[in-house]
C-alpha positions as a Markdown table, in Angstrom:
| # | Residue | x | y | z |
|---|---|---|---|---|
| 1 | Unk | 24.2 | 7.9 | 47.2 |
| 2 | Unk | 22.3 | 10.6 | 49.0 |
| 3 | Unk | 23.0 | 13.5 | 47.3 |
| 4 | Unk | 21.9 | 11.1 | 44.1 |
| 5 | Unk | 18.4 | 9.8 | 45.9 |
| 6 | Unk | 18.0 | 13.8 | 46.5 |
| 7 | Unk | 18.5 | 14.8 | 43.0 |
| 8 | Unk | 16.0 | 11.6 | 41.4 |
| 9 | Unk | 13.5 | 13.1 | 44.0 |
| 10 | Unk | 13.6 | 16.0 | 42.6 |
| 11 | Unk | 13.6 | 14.7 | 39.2 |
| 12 | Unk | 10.4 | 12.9 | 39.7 |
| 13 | Unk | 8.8 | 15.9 | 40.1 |
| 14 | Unk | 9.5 | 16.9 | 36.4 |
| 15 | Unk | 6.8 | 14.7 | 33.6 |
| 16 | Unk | 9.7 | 13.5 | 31.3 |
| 17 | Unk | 13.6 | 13.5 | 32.4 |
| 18 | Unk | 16.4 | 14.3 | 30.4 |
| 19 | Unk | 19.8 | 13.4 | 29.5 |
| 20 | Unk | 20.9 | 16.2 | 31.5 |
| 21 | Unk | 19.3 | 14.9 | 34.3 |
| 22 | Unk | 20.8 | 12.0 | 34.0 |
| 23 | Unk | 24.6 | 13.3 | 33.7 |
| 24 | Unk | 23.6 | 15.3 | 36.8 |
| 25 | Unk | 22.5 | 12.2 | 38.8 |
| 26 | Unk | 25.9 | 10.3 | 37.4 |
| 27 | Unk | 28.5 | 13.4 | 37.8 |
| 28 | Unk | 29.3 | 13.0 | 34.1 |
| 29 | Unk | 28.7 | 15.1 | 30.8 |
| 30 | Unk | 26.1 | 14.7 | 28.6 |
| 31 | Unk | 27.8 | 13.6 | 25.9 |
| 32 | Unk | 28.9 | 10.5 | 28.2 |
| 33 | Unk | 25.5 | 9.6 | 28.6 |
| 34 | Unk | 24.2 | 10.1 | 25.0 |
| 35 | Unk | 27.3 | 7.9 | 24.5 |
| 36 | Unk | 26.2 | 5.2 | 26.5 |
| 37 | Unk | 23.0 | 4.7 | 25.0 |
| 38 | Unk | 24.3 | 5.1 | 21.1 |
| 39 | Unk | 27.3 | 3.7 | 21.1 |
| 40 | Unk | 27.9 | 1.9 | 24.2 |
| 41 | Unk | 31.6 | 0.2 | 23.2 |
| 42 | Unk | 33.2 | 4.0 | 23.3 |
| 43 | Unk | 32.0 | 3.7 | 27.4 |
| 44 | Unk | 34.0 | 2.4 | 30.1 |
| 45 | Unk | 31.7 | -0.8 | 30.8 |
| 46 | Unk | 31.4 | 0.3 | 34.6 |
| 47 | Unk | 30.2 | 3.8 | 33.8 |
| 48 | Unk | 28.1 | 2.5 | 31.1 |
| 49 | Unk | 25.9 | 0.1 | 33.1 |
| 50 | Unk | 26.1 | 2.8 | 36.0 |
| 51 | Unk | 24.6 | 5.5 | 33.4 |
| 52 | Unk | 22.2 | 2.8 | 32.6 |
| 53 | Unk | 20.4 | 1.7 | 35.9 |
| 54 | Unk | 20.2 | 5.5 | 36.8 |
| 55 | Unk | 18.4 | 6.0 | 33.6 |
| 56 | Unk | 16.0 | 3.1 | 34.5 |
| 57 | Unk | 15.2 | 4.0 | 37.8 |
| 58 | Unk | 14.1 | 7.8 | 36.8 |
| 59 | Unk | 12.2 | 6.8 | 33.7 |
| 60 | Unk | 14.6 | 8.1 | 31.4 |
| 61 | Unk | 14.3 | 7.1 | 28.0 |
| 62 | Unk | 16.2 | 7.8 | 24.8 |
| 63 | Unk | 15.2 | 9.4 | 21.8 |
| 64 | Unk | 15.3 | 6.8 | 19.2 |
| 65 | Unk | 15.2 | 9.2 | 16.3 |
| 66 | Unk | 17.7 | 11.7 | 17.9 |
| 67 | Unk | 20.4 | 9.2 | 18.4 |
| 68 | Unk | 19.7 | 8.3 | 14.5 |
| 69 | Unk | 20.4 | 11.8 | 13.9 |
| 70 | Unk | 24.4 | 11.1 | 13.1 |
| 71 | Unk | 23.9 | 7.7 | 11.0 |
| 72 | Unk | 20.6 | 8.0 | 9.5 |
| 73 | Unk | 19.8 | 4.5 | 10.8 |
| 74 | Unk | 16.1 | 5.0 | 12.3 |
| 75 | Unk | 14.5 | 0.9 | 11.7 |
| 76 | Unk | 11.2 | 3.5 | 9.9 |
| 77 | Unk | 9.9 | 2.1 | 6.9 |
| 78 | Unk | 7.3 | 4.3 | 5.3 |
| 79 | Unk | 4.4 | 3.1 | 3.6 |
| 80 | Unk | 2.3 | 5.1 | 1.3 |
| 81 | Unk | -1.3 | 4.2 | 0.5 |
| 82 | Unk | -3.7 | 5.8 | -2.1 |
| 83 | Unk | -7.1 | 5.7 | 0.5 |
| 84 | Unk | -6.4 | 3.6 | 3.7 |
| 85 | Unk | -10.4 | 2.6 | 3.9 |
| 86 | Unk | -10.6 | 1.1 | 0.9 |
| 87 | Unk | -9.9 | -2.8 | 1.7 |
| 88 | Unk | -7.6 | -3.6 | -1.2 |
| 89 | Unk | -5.0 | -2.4 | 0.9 |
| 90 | Unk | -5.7 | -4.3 | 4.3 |
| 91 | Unk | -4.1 | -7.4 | 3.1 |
| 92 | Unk | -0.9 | -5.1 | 1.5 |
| 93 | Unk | -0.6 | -3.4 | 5.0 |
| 94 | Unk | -0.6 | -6.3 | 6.7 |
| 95 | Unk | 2.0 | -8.3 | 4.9 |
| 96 | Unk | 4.4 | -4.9 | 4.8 |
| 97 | Unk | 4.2 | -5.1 | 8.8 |
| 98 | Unk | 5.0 | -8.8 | 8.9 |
| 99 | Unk | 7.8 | -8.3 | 6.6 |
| 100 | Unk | 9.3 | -5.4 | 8.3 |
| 101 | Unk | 8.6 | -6.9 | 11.9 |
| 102 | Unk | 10.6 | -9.7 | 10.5 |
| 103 | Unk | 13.2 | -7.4 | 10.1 |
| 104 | Unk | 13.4 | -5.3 | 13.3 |
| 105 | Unk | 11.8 | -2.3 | 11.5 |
| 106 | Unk | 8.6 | -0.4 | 12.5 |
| 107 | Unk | 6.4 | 0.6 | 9.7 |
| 108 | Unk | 5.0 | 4.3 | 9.3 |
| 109 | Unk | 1.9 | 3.8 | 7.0 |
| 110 | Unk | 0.3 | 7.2 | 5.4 |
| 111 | Unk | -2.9 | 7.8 | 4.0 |
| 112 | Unk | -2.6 | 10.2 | 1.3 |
| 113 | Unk | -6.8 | 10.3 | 0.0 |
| 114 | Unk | -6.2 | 9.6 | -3.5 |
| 115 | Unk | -4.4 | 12.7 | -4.0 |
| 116 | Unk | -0.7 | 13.4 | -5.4 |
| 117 | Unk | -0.7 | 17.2 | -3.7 |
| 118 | Unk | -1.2 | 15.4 | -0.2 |
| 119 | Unk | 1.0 | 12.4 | -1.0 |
| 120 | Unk | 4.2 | 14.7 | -2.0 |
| 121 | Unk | 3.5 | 16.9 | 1.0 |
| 122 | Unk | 2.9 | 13.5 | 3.2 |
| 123 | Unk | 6.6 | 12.1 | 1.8 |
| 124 | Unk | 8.3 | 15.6 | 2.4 |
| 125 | Unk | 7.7 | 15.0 | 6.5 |
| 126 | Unk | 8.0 | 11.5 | 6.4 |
| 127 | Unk | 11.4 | 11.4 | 4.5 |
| 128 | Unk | 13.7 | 12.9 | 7.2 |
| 129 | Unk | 12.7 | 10.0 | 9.7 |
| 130 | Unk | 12.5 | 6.7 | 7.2 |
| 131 | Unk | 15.3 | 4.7 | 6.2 |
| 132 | Unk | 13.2 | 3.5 | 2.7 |
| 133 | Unk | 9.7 | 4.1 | 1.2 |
| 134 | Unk | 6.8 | 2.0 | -0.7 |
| 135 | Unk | 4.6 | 3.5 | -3.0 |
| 136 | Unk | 1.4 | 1.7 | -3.2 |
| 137 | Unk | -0.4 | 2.6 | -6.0 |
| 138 | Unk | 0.8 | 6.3 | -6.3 |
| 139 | Unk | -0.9 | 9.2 | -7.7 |
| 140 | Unk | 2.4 | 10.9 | -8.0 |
| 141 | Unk | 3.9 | 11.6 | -11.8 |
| 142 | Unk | 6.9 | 9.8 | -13.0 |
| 143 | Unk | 8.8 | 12.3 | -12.7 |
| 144 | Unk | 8.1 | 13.4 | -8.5 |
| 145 | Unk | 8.6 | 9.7 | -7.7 |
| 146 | Unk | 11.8 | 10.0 | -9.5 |
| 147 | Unk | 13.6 | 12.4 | -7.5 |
| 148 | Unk | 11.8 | 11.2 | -4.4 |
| 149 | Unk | 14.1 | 8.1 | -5.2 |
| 150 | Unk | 17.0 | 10.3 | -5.1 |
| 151 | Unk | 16.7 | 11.2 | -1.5 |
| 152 | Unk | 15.5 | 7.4 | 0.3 |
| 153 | Unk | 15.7 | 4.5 | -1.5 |
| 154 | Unk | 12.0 | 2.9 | -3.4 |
| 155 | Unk | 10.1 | 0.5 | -4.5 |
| 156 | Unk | 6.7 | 1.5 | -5.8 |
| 157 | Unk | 3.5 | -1.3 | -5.9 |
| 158 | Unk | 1.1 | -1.6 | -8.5 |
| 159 | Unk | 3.0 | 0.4 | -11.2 |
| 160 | Unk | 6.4 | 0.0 | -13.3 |
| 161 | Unk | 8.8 | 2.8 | -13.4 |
| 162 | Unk | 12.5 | 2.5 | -15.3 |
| 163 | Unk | 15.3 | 2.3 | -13.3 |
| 164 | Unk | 13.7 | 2.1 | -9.5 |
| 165 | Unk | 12.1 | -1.6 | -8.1 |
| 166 | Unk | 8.8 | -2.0 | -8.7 |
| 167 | Unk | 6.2 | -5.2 | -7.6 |
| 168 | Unk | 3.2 | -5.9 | -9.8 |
| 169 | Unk | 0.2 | -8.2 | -10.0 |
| 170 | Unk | -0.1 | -9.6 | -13.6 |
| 171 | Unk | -2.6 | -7.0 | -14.9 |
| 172 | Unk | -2.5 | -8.7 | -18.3 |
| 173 | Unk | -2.8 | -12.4 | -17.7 |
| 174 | Unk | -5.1 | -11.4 | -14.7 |
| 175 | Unk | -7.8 | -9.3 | -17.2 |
| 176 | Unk | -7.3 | -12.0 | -20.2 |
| 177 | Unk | -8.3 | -14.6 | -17.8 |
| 178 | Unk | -11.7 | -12.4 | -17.1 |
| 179 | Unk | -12.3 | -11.8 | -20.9 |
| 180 | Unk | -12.0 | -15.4 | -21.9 |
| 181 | Unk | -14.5 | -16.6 | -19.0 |
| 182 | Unk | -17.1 | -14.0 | -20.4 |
| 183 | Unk | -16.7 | -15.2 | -23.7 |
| 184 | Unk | -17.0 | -18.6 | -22.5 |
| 185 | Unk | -20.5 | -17.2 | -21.2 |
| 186 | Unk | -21.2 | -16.4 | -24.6 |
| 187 | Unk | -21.3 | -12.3 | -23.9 |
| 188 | Unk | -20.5 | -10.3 | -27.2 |
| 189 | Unk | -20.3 | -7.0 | -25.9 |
| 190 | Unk | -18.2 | -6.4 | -22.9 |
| 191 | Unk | -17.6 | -3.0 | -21.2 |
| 192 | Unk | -15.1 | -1.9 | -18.7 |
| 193 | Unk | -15.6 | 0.5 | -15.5 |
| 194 | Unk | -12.4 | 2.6 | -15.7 |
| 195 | Unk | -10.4 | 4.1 | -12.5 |
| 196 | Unk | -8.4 | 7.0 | -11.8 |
| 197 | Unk | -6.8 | 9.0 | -14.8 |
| 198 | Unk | -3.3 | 8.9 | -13.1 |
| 199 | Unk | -3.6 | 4.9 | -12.1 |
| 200 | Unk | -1.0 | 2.7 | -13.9 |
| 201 | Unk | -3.2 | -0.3 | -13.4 |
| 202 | Unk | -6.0 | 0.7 | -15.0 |
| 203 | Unk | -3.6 | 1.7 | -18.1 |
| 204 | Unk | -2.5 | -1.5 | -18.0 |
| 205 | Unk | -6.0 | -3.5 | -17.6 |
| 206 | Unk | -7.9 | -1.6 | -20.1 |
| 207 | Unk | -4.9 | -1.9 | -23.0 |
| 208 | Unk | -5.1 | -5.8 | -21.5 |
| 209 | Unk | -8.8 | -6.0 | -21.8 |
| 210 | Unk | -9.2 | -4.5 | -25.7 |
| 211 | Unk | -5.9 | -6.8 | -26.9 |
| 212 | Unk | -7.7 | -10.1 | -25.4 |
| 213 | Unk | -11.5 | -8.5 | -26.7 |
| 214 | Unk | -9.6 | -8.2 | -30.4 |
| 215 | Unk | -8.1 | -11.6 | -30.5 |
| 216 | Unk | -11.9 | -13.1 | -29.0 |
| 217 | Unk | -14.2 | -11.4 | -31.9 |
| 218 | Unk | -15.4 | -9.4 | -28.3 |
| 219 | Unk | -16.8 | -5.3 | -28.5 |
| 220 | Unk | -15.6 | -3.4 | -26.1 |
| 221 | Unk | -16.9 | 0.0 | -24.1 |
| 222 | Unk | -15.1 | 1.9 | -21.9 |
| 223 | Unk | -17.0 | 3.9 | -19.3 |
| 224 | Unk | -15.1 | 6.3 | -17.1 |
| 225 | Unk | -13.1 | 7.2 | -15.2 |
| 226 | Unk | -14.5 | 7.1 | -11.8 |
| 227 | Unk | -13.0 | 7.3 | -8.2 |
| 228 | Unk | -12.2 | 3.9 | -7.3 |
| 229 | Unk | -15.3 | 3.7 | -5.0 |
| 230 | Unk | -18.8 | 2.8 | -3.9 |
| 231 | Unk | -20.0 | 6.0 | -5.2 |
| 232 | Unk | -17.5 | 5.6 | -8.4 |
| 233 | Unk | -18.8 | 2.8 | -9.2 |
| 234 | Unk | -22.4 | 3.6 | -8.5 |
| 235 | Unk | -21.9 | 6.7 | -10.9 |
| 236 | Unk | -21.1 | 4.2 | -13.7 |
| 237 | Unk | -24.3 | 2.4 | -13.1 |
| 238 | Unk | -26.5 | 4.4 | -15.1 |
| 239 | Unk | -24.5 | 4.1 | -18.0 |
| 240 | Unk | -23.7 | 0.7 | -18.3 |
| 241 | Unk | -27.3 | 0.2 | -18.2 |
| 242 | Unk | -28.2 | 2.2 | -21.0 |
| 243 | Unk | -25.6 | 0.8 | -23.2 |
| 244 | Unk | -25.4 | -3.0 | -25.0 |
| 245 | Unk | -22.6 | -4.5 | -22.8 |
| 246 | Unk | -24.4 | -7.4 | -21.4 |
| 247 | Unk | -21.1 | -7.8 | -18.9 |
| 248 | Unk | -18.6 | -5.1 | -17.3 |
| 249 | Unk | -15.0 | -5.7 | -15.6 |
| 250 | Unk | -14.7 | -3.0 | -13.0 |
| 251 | Unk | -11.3 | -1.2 | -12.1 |
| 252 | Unk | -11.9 | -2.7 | -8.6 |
| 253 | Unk | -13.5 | -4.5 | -6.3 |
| 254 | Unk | -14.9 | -1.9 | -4.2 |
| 255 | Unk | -16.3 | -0.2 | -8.1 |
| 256 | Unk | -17.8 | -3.1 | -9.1 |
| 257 | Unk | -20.0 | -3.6 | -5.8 |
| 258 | Unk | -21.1 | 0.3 | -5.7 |
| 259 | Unk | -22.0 | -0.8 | -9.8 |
| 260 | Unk | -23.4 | -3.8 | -8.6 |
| 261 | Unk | -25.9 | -2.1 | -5.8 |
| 262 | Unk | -26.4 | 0.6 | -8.1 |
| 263 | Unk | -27.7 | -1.6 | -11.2 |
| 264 | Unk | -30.2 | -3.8 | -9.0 |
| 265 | Unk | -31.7 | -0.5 | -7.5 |
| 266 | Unk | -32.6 | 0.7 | -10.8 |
| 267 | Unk | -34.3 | -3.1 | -11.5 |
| 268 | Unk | -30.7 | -4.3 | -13.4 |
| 269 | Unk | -30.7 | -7.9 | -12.6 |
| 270 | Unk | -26.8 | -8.9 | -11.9 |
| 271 | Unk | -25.8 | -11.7 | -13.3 |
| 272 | Unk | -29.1 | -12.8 | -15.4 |
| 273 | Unk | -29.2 | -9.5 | -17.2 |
| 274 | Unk | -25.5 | -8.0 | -16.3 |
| 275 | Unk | -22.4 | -9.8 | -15.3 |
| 276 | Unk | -20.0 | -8.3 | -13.2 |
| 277 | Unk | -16.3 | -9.1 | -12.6 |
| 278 | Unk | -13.9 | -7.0 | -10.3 |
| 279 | Unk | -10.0 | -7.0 | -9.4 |
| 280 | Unk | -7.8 | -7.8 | -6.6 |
| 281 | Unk | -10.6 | -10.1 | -4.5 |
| 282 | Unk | -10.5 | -7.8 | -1.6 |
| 283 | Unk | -12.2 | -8.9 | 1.8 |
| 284 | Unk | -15.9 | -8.4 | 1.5 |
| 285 | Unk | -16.0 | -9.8 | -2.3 |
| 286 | Unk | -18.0 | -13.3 | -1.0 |
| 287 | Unk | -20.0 | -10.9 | 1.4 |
| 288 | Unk | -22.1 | -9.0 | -1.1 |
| 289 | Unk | -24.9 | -10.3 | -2.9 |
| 290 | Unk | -24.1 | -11.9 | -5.5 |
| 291 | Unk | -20.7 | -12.9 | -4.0 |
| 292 | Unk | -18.6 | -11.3 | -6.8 |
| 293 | Unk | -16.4 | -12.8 | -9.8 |
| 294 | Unk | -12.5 | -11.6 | -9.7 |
| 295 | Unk | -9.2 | -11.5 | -10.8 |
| 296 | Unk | -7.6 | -12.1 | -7.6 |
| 297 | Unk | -4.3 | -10.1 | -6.4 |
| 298 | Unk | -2.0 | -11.9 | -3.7 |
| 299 | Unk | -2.8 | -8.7 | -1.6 |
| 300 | Unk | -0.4 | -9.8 | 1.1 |
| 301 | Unk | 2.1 | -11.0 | -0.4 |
| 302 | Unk | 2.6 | -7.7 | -2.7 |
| 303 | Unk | 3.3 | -5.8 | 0.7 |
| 304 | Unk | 5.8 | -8.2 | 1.9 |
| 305 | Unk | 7.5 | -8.7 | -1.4 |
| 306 | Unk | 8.3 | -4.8 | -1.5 |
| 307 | Unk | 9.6 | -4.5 | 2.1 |
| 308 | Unk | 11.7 | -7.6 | 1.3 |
| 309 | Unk | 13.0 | -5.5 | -1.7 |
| 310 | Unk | 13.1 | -2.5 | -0.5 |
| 311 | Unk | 15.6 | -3.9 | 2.5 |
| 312 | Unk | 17.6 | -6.0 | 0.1 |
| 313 | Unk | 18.3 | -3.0 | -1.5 |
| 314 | Unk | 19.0 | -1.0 | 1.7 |
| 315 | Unk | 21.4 | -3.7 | 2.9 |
| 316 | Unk | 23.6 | -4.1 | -0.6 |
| 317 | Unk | 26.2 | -2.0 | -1.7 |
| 318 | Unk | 25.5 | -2.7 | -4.8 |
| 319 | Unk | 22.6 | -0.9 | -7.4 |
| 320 | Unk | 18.9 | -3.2 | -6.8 |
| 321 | Unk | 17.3 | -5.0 | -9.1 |
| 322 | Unk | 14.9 | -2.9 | -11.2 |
| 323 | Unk | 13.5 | -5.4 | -13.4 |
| 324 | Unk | 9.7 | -5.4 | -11.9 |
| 325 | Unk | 8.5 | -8.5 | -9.9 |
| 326 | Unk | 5.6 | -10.0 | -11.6 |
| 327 | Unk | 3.0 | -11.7 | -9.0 |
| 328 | Unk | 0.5 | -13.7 | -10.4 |
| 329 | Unk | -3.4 | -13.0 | -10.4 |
| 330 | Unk | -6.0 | -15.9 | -10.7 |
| 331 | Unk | -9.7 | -15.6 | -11.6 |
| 332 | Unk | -12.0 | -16.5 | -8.8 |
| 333 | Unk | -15.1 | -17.2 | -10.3 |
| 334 | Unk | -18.2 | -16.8 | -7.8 |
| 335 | Unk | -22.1 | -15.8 | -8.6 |
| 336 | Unk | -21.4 | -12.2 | -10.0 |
| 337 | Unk | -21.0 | -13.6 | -13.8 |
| 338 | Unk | -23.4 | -16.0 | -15.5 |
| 339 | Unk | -24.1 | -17.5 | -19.0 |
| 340 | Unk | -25.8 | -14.8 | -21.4 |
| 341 | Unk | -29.8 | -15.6 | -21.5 |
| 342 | Unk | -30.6 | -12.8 | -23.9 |
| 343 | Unk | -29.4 | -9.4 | -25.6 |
| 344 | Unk | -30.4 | -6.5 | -23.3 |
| 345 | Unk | -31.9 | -3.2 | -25.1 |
C-alpha cells in the first residue's frame, strides 16, 4: 500500500493519467486494465474492482472512443444540418437529441453552411467515430450520399432517395393546402419565392404548387432561386413587386419574412396589397409583423422519427425499410394572407 500511495503521488503530479499508470499502481499489464474497463467478464472479479477503485482514486478515465476501436460500437449519432442558425432546424435538433438520449446515444450535430464541399469534408471526419448518420436537408448529389451509405448506415430528412430511408413532410398536400386558401382569397396570380438549386424540397413544392395552380384556373410565377435567408428573401422583394402576383408562397419561413420586411420598406403593403405564405412554421413565424401564414412541418417530430429509424435499422439484421415516411403538414393560417381588394400594377 505504500509503495502504491508513492506512485498515485507521483501520478498526481502529471494533468491526465494513463492506463499505464494504472497497470503500474496495480502490478498488472496494460492490457489487463484496458480489459477491465472494455470487457470486464474476461477479468477476475477481484482484480477487476481492484483496477477499478485505483482508477477512481487517480482520476483515470477511459477513452470511450478507443475502447470502440475493436467493435465499432461508439453510442455517436451524427447529425448533419444545411445552416445551424436558421430556426427550421431548432425544433429537428431538438427531437434528434430526445430520440437518441432515449436510446443511450450522444448526438454529434454539424453545421455544414449550405454547402456540399464542407458537408462531404464534414462527414469524412465525422464517419470514423459515428455508429449512423442523418442528413437533414443535404446539399450533397445523389450519388455522394449514396456511397456515404455504404460506409455508416442513413437516413436522409427532407428528401427521398431509392434504396436508403428517408423521412419527409408532405410537400404536396402541404403546398396544395396553401394554393387552395389563396384561391379561396380570390388571388389569380400567384408567384413562388424559389430556394436552393440543389434542395429536393423546393423541387418538390414548386412541381406541387403549378399541379394545384393548373387544376384551380391559378397563374403562376416563379422567382428565383435565392439562399434560403433574410437576405434571400429580401433579394426576391424587388421582383415580386414589379410583377402581377398579388400573393407569393416562399421556399421558407425565414425567405418569406426577409420578402416580407423587404416589400413594406419599399411601401408594399403585406397582406392588403401582397399576401405572403411560408413553410415549415419555424419559431419566430407569430413574432413578425404580420404574424405569418404557413404550411406547418412537425419540425420535431421529423428529427426523432429519423433517429428512431436510423437505430431500427442499426439494431436489425435485416435490410431497413426504404419506403419514405410521409409526415403530415397543416396550413396555419395567421395575418400574412388576406382577401384580394384589388389588382396591383
Amino acid at each position: 500500500m505504500t509503495c502504491r500511495g508513492a506512485y498515485r503521488r507521483k501520478v498526481e503530479e502529471h494533468r491526465v493519467p494513463t492506463i499505464y499508470d494504472v497497470a503500474q499502481a496495480c502490478g498488472v499489464a496494460p492490457s489487463t486494465v484496458s480489459r477491465a474497463f472494455s470487457r470486464p467478464g474476461r477479468v477476475n472479479a477481484e482484480t477487476a474492482a481492484r483496477i477499478r477503485q485505483v482508477a477512481e482514486e487517480m482520476g483515470y478515465r477511459a477513452n470511450p472512443l478507443a475502447r470502440a476501436l475493436p467493435t465499432g460500437k461508439t453510442s455517436l449519432l451524427a447529425l448533419v444540418v444545411s445552416d445551424v442558425t436558421n430556426p427550421f432546424y431548432f425544433g429537428i435538433i431538438r427531437g434528434a437529441e430526445l430520440a437518441a438520449n432515449e436510446a443511450d446515444y450522444t448526438l454529434l450535430v454539424a453545421d455544414v453552411y449550405e454547402s456540399a464541399v464542407v458537408e462531404r469534408k464534414a462527414l469524412e471526419r465525422a464517419l470514423p467515430l459515428v455508429e449512423g448518420v442523418v442528413l437533414g436537408t443535404s446539399r450533397m448529389s445523389d450519388s455522394a450520399i449514396r456511397v456515404m451509405a455504404q460506409q455508416r448506415p442513413t437516413v436522409v430528412l427532407n428528401r427521398v432517395l431509392t434504396g436508403i430511408p428517408s423521412v419527409v413532410t408532405d410537400n404536396t398536400r402541404g403546398m396544395r393546402s396553401a394554393v387552395e386558401h389563396l384561391a379561396g382569397l380570390e388571388h389569380r396570380t400567384v408567384a413562388y419565392v424559389a430556394g436552393p438549386e440543389a434542395s429536393w424540397a423546393d423541387g418538390m413544392r414548386w412541381r406541387a404548387m403549378r399541379e394545384s395552380a393548373d387544376e384551380l384556373g391559378l397563374r403562376v410565377l416563379r422567382f428565383g432561386p435565392y439562399a434560403p435567408t433574410l437576405g434571400g428573401g429580401g433579394e426576391a422583394a424587388e421582383a415580386v413587386a414589379a410583377s402581377a402576383a398579388t400573393a407569393v408562397v416562399a421556399y421558407n419561413d425565414v425567405v418569406a419574412i426577409g420578402l416580407m420586411r423587404a416589400l413594406q420598406a419599399s411601401g408594399v403593403r403585406v397582406p392588403r396589397d401582397v399576401s405572403v405564405v411560408g413553410f415549415d412554421n419555424i419559431f419566430g413565424a407569430e413574432l413578425c409583423s404580420p404574424t405569418l401564414t404557413t404550411v406547418a412541418a412537425p419540425l420535431a417530430a421529423l428529427g426523432a422519427y429519423a433517429v428512431r429509424t436510423l437505430l431500427a435499422g442499426m439494431g436489425s439484421r435485416t435490410p431497413p425499410q426504404v419506403r419514405p415516411a410521409l409526415l403530415p403538414a397543416t396550413l396555419v393560417v395567421r395575418e400574412s394572407t388576406a382577401r384580394r381588394l384589388r389588382r396591383r400594377r
